[in-house]
C-alpha positions in Angstrom: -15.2 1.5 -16.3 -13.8 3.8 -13.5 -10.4 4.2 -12.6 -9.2 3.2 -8.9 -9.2 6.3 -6.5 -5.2 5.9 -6.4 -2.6 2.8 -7.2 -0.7 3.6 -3.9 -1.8 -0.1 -2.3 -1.5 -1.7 -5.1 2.2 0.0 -5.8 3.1 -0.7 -2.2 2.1 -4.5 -2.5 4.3 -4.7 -6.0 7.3 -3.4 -4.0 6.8 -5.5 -0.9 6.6 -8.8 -3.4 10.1 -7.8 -5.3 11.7 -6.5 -2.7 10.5 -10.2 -0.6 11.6 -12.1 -4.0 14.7 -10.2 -4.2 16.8 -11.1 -1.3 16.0 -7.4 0.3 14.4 -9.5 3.4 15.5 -10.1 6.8 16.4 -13.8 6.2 18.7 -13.3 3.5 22.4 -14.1 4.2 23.3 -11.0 2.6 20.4 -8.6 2.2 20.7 -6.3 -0.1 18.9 -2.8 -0.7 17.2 -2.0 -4.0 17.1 1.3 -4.9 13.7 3.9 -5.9 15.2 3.6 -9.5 14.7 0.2 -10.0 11.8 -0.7 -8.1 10.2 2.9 -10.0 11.4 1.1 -13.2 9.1 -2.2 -11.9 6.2 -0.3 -10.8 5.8 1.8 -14.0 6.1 5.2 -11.1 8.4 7.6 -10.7 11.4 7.3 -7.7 9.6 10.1 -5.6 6.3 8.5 -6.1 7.5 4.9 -4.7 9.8 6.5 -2.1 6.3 9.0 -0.8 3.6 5.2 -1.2 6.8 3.2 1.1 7.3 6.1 3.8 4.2 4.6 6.1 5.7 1.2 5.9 9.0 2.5 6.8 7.4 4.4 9.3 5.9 1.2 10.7 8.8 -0.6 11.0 8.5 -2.7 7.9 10.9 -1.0 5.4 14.2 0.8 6.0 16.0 2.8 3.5 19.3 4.2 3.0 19.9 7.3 1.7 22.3 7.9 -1.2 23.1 7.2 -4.4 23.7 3.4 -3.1 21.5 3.6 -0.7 18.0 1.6 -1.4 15.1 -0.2 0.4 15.0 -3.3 2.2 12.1 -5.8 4.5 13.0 -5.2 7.9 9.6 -7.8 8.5 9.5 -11.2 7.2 7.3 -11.1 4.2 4.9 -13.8 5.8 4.4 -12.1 8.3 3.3 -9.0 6.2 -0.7 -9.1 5.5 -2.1 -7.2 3.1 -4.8 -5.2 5.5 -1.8 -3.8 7.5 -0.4 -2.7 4.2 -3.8 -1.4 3.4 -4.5 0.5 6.2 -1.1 1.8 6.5 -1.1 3.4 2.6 -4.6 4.4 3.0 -4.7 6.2 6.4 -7.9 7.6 6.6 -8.7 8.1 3.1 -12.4 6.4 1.8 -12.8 3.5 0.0 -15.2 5.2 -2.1 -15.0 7.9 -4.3 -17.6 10.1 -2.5 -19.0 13.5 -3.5 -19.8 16.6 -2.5 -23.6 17.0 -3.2 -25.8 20.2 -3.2 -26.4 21.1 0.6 -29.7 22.4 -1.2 -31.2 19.1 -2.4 -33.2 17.3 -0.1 -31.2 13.7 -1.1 -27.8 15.5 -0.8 -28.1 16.7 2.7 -28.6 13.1 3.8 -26.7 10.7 1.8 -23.5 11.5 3.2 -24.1 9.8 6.2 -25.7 7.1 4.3 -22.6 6.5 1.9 -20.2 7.1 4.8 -21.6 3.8 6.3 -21.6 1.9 3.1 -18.1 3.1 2.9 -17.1 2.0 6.8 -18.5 -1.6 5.8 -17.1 -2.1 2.4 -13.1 -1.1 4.5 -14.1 -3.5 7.1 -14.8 -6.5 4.5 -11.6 -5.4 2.2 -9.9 -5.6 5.3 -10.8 -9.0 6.2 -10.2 -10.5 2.8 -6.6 -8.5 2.4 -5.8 -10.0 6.3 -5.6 -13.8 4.2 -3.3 -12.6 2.1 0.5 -12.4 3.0 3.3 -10.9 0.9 4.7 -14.2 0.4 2.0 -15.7 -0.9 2.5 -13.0 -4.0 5.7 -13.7 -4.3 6.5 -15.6 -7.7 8.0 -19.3 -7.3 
């Protein structure tokens, strides 16, 4: 079976949920931050890896991190109010959903079925999008 194109969503999502289930959210009396250590060390990543797949939601609005050895990463959103498209189309940008090749420019199927797959890939985001948009980041997090 094939490998995904790249864990980034699904890394993203994991840190939303612990971070939501953590007391790192906006409602918490006393929020805390969590740092890239630890939420590396839940992800199976490395620290530059989760602090490079969070740096759109930061830049969103969602997240905000401190710098520093006690600095960390916190919700700035409340996690039901997080949906998984916008998390999707945030860590995605404008990256394909499917792995699509380069073919020969001298074979008469590859100098057409990019366009083909590029619409197969434009309906398969669309339909991932609407099933990630009934899915919030509290619904993932653990009772």
């Amino acid at each position: 079976m094939a490998s995904p194109q790249s864990t980034q969503f699904a890394v993203a999502v994991h840190v939303l949920t612990y971070l939501a289930g953590s007391g790192a959210g906006p409602s918490s009396p006393h929020p805390r931050t969590v740092g890239a250590t630890e939420l590396a060390a839940s992800t199976q990543v490395t620290p530059v890896h989760v602090r490079r797949v969070l740096a759109p939601l930061r830049e969103a609005g969602i997240l905000a991190s401190t710098p520093g050895a006690r600095g960390g990463w916190r919700l700035l959103v409340e996690p039901e109010r997080i949906t998984l498209d916008t998390v999707w189309r945030l860590v995605r940008g404008d990256e394909p959903v499917l792995a699509i090749h380069l073919p020969s420019p001298r074979c008469p199927v590859g100098r057409s079925i990019q366009d083909g797959l590029h619409d197969v890939d434009a309906a398969v985001a669309r339909a991932t999008e609407e099933a990630l948009a009934r899915t919030t980041v509290a619904d993932l997090v653990p009772a």
